[in-house]
C-alpha positions, 0 to 999 in steps of 0.5 A: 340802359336807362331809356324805358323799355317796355320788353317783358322777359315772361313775355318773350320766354312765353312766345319763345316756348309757342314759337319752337313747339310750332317749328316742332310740330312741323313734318320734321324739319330742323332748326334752321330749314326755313327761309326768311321768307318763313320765319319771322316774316313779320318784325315784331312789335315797336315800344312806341315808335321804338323797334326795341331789339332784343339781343341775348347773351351768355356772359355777364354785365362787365362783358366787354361785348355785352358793353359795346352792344349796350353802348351802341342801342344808345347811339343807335337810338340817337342817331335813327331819332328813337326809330331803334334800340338794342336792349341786351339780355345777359347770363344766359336769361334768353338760353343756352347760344344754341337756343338762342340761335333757333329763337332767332331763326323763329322770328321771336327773338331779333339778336344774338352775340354766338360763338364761332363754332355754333354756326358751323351746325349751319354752314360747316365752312365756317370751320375755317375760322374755329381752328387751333392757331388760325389767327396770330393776334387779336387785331389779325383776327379783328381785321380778316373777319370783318373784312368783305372781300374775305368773308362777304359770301360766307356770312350770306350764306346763313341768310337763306337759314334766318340768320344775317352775321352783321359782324365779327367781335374778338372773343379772346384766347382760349386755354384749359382749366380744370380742378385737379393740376396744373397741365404741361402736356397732353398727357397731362389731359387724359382722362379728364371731361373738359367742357367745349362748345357743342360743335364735332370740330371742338369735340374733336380737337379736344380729344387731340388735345388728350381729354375728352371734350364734353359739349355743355351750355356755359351756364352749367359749367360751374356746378358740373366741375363742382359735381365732378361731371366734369374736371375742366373746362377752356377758355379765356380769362374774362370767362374763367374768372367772371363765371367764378370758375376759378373757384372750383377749378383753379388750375389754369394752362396757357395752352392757347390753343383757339382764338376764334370770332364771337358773331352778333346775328341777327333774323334777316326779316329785321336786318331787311325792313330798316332803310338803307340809311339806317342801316348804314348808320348801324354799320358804322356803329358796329365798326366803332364797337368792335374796336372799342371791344378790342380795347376793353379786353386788352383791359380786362384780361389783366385784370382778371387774371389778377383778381382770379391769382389774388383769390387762389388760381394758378397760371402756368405756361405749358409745352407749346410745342406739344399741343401745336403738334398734337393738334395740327391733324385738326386743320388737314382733316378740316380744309377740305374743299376749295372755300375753306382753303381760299379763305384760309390762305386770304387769312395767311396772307393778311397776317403777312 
């Protein structure tokens, strides 16, 4: 950004670690027990006139996500006449999504792009949108998850645990990866530790899949493949190729077999204090982000797919019909109750 703002990153890190040791010194209670009329009750700090939001993320500068939401704290400045910004912490500079979530909840940290699994931990029906081949496109995808009538309860059902979903961005199309050969089959999986989001769902569905799936923040991925801890990892081809991981593991199989949403959160508290018109200005800039989000993927993945063959990585498609087969378990077992099965078939009958 190239507006001043004044937001040190020792200054957040030392209050985070005094805003989780007070939640841990409570009598026991979990992250995300407390209310938003607990956590984070009073907003934090302006840069002059300028509430600056912090938001943390996992993924590089060149991130079409971390693009939009740093393009959209410069319109929101502008439109709200400097009431507003977003500054974005990349490469993981805030923690681990996980950590970042409970930061959130705490009231020290205002914003946070989370991967879709992640909030299950906090309502489980957001299972519904984290399974194998739930989405046939990306724009399906785009379209059911930030559709109201589909998603309005789900999403405010987080707000009583200090987190507000705002919206639902295009998080790309996941495949295996791993450093010893191409896979064709599930088979072909057993024995290896392929790194997953931490949630029992992605653990699960590797395990259908014929690996062992292994929970493990992003930013310890690339050595732990280099160690061996691990022999692979999922993924799409933006993080394959941005985090360097197709230099330890250059075996990558088009399993294709997730497509979830990438969420931007934010604490309530936040969300609450802004006036109606602002915070209708700040949907509608959101609108316009995720589409411009949607584009810059299109963009990107080719590309690095590109860069990462130029550079040694192999691409290799695999028995589609194998994986869709050992997998499909996972969607029985997971829609369970009358939620999730009416989301589910909402989601169908959009892509219809």
């Amino acid at each position: 950004m190239t507006r001043n703002k004044a937001v040190s990153i020792t200054a957040l890190l030392g209050a985070s670690v005094l805003a989780l040791t007070a939640c841990s010194a409570g009598s026991g209670a979990t992250p995300g027990a407390q209310s938003s009329s607990e956590a984070g009750s009073e907003a934090p700090a302006a840069s002059g006139d300028t509430l600056v939001m912090k938001a943390a993320f996992n993924q590089p500068e060149t991130h079409p996500q971390y693009i939009v939401l740093d393009e959209l704290g410069d319109k929101l400045f502008e439109a709200t006449d400097g009431a507003y910004d977003i500054e974005v912490f990349p490469n993981e500079t805030l923690g681990a999504q996980r950590e970042t979530i409970e930061l959130l909840q705490a009231g020290t940290l205002e914003m946070a792009y989370v991967a879709g699994p992640l909030l299950e931990n906090f309502n489980p029906d957001f299972v519904v949108f984290n399974l194998p081949f739930t989405f046939e496109s990306q724009d399906h995808q785009r379209q059911v998850t930030n559709d109201p009538e589909i998603v309005g309860d789900l999403y405010s059902s987080l707000e009583d645990q200090s987190i507000k979903v705002l919206g639902a961005f295009h998080g790309g199309v996941r495949s295996v990866y791993n450093t010893e050969k191409p896979i064709n089959t599930p088979e072909d999986l057993a024995g290896m530790k392929i790194r997953v989001i931490e949630s029992d769902t992605n653990i699960e569905m590797l395990s259908l899949m014929g690996g062992t799936g292994t929970p493990m923040g992003q930013g310890e991925v690339y050595t732990a493949m280099q160690s061996g801890l691990l022999e692979g990892g999922e993924n799409n081809e933006l993080i394959y190729y941005n985090l360097k991981q197709h230099e330890v593991a250059p075996y990558y199989s088009y399993t294709r077999h997730l497509m979830f949403p990438d969420y931007l959160i934010i604490n309530p508290t936040i969300w609450e204090s802004m006036s109606a018109e602002h915070q209708e200005i700040f949907n509608e800039l959101l609108a316009e982000a995720i589409e411009r989000e949607a584009e810059l993927w299109k963009e990107q993945v080719g590309e690095a797919k590109a860069a990462a063959e130029a550079e040694g990585a192999q691409f290799n498609e695999v028995d589609a019909e194998a994986f869709a087969e050992a997998i499909a378990p996972l969607t029985e077992s997971k829609i369970t109750n009358d939620v999730t099965r009416t989301i589910l078939e909402q989601v169908r009958e959009a892509a219809e």
